[in-house]
BAVOLUM-99399 format. One record per atom (N, C-alpha, C): y negated, x negated, z negated. Coordinates in steps of 0.05 Angstrom, whole numbers, plus 5000, padded with zeros to 4 digits. Each point is the difference from the previous one (the first is absolute). Layout:
YXZ
...
This chain:
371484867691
501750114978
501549774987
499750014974
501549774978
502750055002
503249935007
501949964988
500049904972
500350124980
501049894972
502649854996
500449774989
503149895003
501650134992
502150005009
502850154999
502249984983
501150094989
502549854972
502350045017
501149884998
503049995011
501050285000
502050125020
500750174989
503449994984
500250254988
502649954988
502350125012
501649904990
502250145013
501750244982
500950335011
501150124987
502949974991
500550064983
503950034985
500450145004
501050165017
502150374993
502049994997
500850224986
503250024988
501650025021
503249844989
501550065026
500450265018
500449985019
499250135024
503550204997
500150224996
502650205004
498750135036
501349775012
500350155032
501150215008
502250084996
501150245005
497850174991
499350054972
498650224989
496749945007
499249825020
497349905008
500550245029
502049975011
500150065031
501450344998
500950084979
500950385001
497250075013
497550124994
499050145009
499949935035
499549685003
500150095035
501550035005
503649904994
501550175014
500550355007
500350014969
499550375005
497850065028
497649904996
498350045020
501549985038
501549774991
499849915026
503150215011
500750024984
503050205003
499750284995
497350105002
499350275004
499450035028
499649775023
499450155024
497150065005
498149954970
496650055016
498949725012
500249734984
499049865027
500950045028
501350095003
500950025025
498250165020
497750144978
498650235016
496649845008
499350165017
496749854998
498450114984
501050234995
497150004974
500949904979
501949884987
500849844981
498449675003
500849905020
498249745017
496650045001
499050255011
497050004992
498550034974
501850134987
500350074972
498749764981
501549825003
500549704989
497949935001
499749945031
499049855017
496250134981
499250275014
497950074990
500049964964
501549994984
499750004972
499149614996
501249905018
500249644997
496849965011
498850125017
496950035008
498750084983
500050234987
498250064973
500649794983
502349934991
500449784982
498449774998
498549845032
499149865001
497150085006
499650225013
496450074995
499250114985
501550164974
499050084975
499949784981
501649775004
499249804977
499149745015
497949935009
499549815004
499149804982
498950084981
497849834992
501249924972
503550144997
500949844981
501749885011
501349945028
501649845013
497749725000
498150045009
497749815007
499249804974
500250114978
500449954975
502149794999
502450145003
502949834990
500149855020
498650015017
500649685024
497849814993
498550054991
497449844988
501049864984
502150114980
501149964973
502249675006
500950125023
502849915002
499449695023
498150055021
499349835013
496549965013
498050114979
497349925001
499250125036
501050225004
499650085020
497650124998
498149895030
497850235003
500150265005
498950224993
500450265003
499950105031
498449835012
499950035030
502049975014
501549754995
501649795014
502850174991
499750094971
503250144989
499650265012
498250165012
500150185014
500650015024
499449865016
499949955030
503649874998
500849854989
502549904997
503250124986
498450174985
502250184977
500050245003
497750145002
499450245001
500450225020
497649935020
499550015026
502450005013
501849754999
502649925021
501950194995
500650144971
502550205000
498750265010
497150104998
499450195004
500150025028
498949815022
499750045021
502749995013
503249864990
502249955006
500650364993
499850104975
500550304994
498950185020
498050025016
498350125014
501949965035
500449704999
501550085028
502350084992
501549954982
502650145000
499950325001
498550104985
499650255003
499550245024
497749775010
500250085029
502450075027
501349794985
502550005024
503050054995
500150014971
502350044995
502650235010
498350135005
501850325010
501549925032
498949815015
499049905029
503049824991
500249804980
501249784995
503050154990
500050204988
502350134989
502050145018
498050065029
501550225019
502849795011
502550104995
500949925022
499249895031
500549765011
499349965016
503250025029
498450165018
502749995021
499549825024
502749955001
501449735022
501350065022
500149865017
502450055029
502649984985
501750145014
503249984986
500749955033
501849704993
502749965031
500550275010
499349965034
501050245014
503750005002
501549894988
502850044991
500250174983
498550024975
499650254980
499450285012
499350015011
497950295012
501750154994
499450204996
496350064985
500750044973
498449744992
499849904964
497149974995
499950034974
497249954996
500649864979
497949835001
498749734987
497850024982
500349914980
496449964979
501649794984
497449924991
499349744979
498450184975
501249904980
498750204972
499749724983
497650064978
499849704986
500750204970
501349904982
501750094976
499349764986
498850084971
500149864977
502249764992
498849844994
502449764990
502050004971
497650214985
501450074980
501850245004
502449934989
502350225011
501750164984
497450044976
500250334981
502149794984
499950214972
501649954976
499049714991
502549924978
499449764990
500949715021
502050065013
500049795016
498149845008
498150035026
497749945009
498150174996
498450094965
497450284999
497649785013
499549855004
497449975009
499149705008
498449965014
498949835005
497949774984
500849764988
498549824995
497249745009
497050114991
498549855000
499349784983
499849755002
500149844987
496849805003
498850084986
497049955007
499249734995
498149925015
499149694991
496950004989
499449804977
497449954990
496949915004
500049985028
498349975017
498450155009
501450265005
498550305003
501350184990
500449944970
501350184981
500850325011
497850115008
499650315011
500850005020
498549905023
501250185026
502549845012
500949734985
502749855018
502650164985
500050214978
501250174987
500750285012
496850105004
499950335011
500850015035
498449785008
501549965028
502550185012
502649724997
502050005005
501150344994
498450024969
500350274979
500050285027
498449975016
498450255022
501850025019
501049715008
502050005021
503350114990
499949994979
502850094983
500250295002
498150084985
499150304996
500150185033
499149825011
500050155022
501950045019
501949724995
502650045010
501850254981
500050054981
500650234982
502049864970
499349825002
501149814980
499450074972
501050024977
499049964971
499249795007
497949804979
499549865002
499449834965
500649714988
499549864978
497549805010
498450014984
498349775008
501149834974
499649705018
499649804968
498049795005
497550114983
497349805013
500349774985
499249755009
499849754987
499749984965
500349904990
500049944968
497049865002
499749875019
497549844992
497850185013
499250184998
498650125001
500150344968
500449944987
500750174979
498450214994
497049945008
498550284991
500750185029
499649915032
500950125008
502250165015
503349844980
501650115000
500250264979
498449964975
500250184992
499250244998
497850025014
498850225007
500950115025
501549815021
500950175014
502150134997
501349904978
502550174989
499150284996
497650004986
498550254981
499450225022
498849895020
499150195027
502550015005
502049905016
501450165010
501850204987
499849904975
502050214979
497350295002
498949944995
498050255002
500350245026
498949795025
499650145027
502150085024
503149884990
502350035017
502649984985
500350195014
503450174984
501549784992
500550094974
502949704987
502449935029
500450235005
502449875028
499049865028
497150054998
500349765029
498049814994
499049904991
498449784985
500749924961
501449815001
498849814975
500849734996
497849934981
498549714992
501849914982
501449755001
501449804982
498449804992
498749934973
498349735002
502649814985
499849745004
501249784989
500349665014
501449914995
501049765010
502349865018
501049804992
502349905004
502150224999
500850094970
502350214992
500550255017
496550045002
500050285003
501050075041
497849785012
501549965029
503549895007
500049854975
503749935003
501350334997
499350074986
501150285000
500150155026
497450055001
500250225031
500749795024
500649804999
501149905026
502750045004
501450074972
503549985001
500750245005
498550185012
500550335000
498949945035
502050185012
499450075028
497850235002
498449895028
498050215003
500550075032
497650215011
499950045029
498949815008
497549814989
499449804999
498449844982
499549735008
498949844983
497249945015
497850074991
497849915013
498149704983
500049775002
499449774988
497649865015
497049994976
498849855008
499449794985
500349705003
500249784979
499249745019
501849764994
500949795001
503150075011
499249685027
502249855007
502250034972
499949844990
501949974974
501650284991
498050204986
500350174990
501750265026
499049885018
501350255019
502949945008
501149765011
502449924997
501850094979
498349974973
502650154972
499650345005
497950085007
500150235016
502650125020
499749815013
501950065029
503450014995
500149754977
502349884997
501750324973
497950134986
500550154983
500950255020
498150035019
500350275007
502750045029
500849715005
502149985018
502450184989
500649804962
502750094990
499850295005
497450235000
501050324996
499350085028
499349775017
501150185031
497250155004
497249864988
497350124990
499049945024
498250175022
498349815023
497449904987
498949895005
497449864985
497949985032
497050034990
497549895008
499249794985
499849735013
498649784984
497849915002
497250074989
497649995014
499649614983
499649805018
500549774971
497449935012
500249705004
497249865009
500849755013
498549765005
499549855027
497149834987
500449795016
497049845011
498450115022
498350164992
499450155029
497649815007
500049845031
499049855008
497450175008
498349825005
497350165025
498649785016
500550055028
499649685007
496250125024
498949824990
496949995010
500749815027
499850135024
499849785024
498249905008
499449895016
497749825008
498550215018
501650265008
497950155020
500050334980
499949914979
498950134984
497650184999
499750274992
497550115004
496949895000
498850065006
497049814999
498750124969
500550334994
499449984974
501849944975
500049664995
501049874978
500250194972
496950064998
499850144972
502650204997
499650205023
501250264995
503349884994
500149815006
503149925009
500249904971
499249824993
499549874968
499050224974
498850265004
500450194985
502650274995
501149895022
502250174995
503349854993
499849765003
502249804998
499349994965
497749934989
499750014974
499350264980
499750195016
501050234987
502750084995
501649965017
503250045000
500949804990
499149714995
500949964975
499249994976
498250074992
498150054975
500850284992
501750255015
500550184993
501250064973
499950164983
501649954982
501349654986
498249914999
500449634998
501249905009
500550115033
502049815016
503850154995
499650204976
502150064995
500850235023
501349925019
499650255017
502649835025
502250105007
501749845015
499550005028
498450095008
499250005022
497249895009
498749834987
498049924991
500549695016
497549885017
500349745005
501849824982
500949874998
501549844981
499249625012
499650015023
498949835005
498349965034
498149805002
498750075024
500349735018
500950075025
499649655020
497850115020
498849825001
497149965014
500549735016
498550175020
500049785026
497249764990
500049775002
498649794993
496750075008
500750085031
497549995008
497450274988
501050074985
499650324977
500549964975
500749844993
500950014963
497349884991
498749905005
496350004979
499450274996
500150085028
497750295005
501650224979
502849935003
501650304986
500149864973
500049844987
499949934977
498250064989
496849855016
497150174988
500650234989
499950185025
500550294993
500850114989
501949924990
502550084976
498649984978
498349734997
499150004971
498650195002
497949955023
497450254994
501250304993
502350085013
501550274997
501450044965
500649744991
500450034972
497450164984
498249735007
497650084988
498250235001
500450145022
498450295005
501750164983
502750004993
502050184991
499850054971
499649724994
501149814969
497749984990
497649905006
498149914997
500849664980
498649954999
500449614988
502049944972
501850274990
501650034980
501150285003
501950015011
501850185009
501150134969
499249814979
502150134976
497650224996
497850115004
497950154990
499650175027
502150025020
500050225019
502050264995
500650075016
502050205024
502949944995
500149745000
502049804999
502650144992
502650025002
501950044986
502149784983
500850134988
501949694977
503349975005
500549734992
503350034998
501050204993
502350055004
501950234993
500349974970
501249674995
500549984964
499249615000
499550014975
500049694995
501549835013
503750004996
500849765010
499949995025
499250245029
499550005026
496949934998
498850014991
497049774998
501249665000
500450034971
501849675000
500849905025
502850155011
500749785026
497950015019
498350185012
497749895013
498549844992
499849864980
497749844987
502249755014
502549924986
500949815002
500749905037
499750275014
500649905029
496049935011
499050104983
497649785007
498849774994
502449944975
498949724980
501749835025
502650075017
501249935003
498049925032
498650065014
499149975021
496649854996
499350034975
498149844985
501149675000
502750034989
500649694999
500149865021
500150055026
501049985021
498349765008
501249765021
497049855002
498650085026
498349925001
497750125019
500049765032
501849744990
500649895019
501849985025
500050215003
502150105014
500749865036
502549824995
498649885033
502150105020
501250234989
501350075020
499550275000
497350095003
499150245004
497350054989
499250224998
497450014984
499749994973
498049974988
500249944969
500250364982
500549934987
501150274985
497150064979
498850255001
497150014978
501250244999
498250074972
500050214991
497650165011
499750055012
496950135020
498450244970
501050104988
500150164982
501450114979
498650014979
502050104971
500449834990
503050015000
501249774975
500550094985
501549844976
501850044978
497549974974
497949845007
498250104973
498550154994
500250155024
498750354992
501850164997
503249924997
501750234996
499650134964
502250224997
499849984966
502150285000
502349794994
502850265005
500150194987
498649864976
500150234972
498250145006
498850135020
498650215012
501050095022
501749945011
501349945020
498550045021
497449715007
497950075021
500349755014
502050005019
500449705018
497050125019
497849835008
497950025028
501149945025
499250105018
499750015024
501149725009
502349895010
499449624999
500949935033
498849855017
500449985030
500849744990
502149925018
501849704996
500049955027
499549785008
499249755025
501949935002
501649995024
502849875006
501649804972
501250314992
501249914980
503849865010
500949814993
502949945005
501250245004
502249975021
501250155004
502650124984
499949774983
501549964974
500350134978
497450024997
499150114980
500250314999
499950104970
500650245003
498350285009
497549934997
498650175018
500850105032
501249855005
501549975022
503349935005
500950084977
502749955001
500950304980
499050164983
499850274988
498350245012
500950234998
498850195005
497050074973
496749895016
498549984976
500450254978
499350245022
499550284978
496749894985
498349875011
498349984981
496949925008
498450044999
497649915011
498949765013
502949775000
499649795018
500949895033
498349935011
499150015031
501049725014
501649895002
500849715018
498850085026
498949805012
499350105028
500849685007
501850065020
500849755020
498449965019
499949755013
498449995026
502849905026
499150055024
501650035015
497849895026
502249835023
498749905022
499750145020
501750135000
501150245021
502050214997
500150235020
501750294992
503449874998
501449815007
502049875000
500149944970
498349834991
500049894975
500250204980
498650245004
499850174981
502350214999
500650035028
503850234993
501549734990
500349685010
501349924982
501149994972
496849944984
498450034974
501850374993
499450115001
499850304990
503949965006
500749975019
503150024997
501749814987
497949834992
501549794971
500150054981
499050284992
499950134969
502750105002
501950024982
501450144993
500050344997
501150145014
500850354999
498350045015
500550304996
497750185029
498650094979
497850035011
497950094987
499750395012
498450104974
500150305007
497250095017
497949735002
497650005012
499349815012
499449915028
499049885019
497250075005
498349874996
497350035012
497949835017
499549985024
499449925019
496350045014
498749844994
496950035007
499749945022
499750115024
499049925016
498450165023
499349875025
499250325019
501349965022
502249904995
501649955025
502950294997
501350145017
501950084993
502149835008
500249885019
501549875017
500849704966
498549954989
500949864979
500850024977
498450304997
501750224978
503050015004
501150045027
502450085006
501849805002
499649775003
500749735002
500449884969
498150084984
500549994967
503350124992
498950255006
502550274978
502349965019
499349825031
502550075004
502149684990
497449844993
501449774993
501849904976
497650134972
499950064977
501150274989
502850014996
501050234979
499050084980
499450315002
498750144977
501250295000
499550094981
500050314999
498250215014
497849854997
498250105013
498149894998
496950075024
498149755003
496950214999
498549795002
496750094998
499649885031
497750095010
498149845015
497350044986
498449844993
497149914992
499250164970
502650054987
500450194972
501349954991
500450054974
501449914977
501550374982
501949965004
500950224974
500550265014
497150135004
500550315011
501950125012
501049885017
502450155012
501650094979
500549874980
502550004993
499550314970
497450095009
500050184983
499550295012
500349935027
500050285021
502850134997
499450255001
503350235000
501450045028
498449845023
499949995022
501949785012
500049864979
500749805011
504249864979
501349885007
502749854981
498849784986
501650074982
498649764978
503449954995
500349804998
503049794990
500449794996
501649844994
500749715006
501949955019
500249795000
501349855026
501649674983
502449995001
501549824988
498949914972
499149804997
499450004966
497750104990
499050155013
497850224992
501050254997
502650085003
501550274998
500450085022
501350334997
500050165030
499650284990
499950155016
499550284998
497250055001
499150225006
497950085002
498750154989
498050064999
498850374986
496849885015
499150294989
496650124998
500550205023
498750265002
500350145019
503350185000
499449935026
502650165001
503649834997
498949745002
500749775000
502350054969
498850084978
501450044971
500850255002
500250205023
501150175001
503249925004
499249885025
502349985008
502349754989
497749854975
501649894986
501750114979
499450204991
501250154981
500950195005
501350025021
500950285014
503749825020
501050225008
502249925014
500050045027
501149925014
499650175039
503150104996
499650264997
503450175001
499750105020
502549985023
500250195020
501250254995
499550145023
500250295007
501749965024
502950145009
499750075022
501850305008
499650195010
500850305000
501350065028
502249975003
501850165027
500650184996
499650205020
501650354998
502149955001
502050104982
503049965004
501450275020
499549955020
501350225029
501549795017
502250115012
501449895015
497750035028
498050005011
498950035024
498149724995
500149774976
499449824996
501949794991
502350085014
501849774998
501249935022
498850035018
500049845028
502550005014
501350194990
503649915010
500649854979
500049964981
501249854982
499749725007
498649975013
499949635012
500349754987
499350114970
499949744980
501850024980
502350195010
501550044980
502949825009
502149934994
502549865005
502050265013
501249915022
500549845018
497949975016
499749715006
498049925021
502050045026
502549885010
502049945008
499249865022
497049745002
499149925017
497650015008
498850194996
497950195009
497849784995
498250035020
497249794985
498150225003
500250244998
497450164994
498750064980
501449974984
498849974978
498249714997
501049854998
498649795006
496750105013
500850035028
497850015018
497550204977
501750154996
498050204986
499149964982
500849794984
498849844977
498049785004
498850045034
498049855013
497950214994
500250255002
497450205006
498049924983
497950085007
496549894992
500150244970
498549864989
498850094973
499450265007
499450304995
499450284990
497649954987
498449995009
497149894992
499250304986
497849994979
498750164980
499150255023
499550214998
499350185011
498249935028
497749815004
497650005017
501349855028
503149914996
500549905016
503350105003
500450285001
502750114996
501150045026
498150125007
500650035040
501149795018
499249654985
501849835013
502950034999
500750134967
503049984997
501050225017
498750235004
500950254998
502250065029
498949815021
502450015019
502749834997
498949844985
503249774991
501650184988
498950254980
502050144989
500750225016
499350025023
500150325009
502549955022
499849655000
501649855026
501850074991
500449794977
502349914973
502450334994
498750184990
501250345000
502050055023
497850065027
500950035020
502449885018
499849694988
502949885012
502250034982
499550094974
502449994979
500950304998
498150195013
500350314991
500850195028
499249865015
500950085027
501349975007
503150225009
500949885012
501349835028
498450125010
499149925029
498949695010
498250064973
499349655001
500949764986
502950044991
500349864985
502249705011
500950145038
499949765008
498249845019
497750144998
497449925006
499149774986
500550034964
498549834975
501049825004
504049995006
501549725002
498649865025
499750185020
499349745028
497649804995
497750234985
497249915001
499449784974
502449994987
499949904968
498049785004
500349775024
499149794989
497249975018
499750245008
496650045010
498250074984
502650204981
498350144981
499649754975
500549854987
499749794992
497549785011
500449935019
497449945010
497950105005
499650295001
497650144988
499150044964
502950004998
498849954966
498449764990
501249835013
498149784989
497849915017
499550105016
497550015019
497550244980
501750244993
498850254982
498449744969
502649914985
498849824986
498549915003
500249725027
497449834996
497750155001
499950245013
497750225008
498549974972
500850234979
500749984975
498549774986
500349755003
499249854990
496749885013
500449955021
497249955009
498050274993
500550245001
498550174992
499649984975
501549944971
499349884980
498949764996
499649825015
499549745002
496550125009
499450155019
497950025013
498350184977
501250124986
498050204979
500249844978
């Protein structure tokens, strides 16, 4: 399949942004009390599914438009990922909504306990809804994502997809104005102005996927209104090839250069750079080319291929390869630096088609290795040993949001991730995990924090509110024990030892502590019984506890 070159894209103007009068319908929405319901949440949820399997093939279109995406590749990546993220939420959501019940301190008895998860948005204009803040990389689904986990926490929800993606910001404006109610979904397109705006307005939250850079003015905006934020950013995500590396090279070398060739490398979780053990870097280098070449075939600009985002992000990749081009090849305090592949004179920004380019122990200096690429180029270090290489990988600057690790050892897998800080890691793979609903997807210090996919963005956009319910009868106030005058007394105390009132399947443990507890306070016969036995009865309490706990410990 021919890629045709690409024109830059442009960027849209919209008129200034009237926030208040942007955000009335979700408030009203959110201050009527139906998100709050589940068929309001499936509602969404199923209208945001048709949204995306009734129009495919003009989403597929506007990503073609916007970033020379294959229809395959924008399916399996854009498409596919919200639908299948929509599908488990659906599944489970009713499961995720129930109150969940807890042990309540056997001091309370008999109280009851639950955990309830409540929307972040908290009705009216104050906090109506929750903000997604989309990034240009995966225009569609790094937008609708976060969008499913919102919705499903019971949030209104604003998307604001990237500017540099314009055809398919604007069409997703068009669908969702079409397929979901003005109060819990809509699309803001713009810029600079238009995000300075909705950052100065408090939300339930801020959900942000970008740049280091860009997420900090994020963070720093949404502090002054007391806003919680998700920062999904990015990292050098290392992938280190060991010396006891799988025996099939290929398979290992077709999937390290698929994950970065994805989307042109534009993908933050995407190799960013590779250390290879010496006694393996021919064989995995071969491979790599050969793996270009089965993919690419001998001019990648006439494949599959995908393009820069926009011209001047072509540009600085050109210049961080002129920059490792100049480099000299005499290198005597290490290996010599080649360009193994590509280069800067097959680039051509003004199409925005940087190739495929593998760089040979490039300086460490240098920016390939001193910037986050975002782009179809490959440094692969060589390394003497597993020492050398957690050294190497913990000399980069920040945590990375991807660790990936080849080998068939586990015992050195574990020795890696536990050496090397990440967000999260591969063994003998690149990427996938991080697109399972199964699994947390987040950052970790300068890669961000917070989490989503699954249930994971549930519970990011949702609250943990407690519950707790005592009968108000005097036959649960123990003698008043916790009330003033103590005039000495340590029974209360003691009784502020009793074991947890465990959820129903384990009630019968409490049920004689309380039947004790009654009987020495209600009897009167026994009530200079309770004083003699006080501090026996105490040492059964916490004997009852530890009980209590090893039986939780053991299930």
């Amino acid at each position: 399949m021919t890629s045709a070159a690409l024109p830059p894209s442009s960027e849209a103007s919209p008129p200034p942004l009237d926030v208040p009068a942007f955000l009335a319908p979700l408030a009203a929405e959110s201050k009527s009390g139906r998100p709050l319901t589940l068929r309001w949440r499936l509602d969404q949820l199923s209208a945001l599914r048709r949204l995306v399997s009734e129009n495919g093939p003009s989403i597929l279109s506007a990503l073609k438009s916007d970033l020379g995406k294959d229809p395959v590749q924008a399916s399996y990546t854009e498409l596919q990922t919200v639908t299948r993220e929509i599908d488990h939420v659906l599944a489970r959501l009713k499961r995720w909504m129930t109150p969940r019940k807890v042990p309540t301190p056997g001091v309370f008895a008999a109280a009851y306990s639950e955990v309830r998860r409540v929307p972040l948005a908290t009705g009216g204009m104050e906090r109506p809804a929750c903000l997604v803040v989309g990034s240009f990389n995966y225009p569609f689904s790094l937008s609708l994502l976060p969008a499913v986990g919102s919705l499903a926490g019971g949030n209104p929800t604003v998307i604001k997809p990237s500017e540099k993606c314009p055809a398919t910001a604007e069409l997703m404006e068009k669908l969702v104005g079409r397929y979901l109610d003005e109060g819990a979904v809509r699309v803001i397109q713009g810029d600079v102005p238009v995000i300075t705006a909705l950052l100065s307005q408090p939300w339930g939250l801020i959900f942000f996927t970008g740049s280091e850079r860009v997420g900090k003015i994020v963070a720093s905006s949404a502090a002054r209104t007391l806003t919680p934020t998700v920062l999904e950013l990015g990292g050098k995500a290392p992938c280190y090839v060991s010396s006891d590396c799988p025996t099939d090279l290929r398979s290992a070398a077709d999937r390290i250069i698929w994950a970065k060739t994805l989307n042109c490398g534009q993908t933050c979780v995407a190799p960013d750079y590779v250390v290879v053990h010496e006694r393996v870097k021919a064989r995995l280098c071969r491979e790599m080319k050969g793996s270009l070449d089965r993919m690419f075939g001998p001019d990648p600009r006439r494949s599959e291929y995908s393009r820069i985002v926009d011209e001047s992000a072509a540009e600085r990749l050109v210049e961080m390869i002129r920059e490792v081009e100049e480099e000299t090849t005499d290198n005597e305090t290490g290996p010599a630096t080649k360009i193994e592949c590509g280069g800067s004179a097959s680039c051509d920004p003004s199409s925005r088609y940087v190739p495929p380019t593998i760089v040979l122990d490039p300086p460490l200096t240098s920016r390939v290795m001193t910037e986050e690429i975002f782009g179809p180029i490959l440094p692969v270090l060589t390394c003497r040993s597993e020492g050398e290489a957690v050294e190497l990988i913990n000399s980069i600057p920040g945590t990375p949001l991807n660790l990936c690790v080849f080998t068939s050892s586990a015992e050195t897998y574990d020795r890696i991730t536990r050496a090397c800080p990440a967000a999260g890691a591969h063994r003998n793979d690149c990427i996938i995990g991080n697109g399972s609903p199964f699994l947390p997807f987040g950052g970790l210090g300068s890669s961000g924090y917070g989490n989503y996919h699954g249930e994971r963005s549930f519970d990011a956009f949702t609250h943990e509110y407690f519950s707790l319910y005592k009968p108000c009868h005097w036959i649960w106030e123990f003698g008043g024990l916790r009330y003033h005058p103590y005039n000495g007394s340590t029974l209360f105390l003691k009784l502020n030892n009793a074991p947890a009132v465990p959820v129903l399947r384990r009630i019968l443990l409490a049920l004689p502590l309380v039947v004790l507890l009654l009987a020495l306070i209600y009897v009167p016969a026994l009530r200079p019984m309770g004083i003699a036995v006080s501090d026996r009865t105490a040492d059964l309490l916490l004997w009852m506890a530890e009980h209590v706990r090893m039986v939780d410990a053991a299930q």
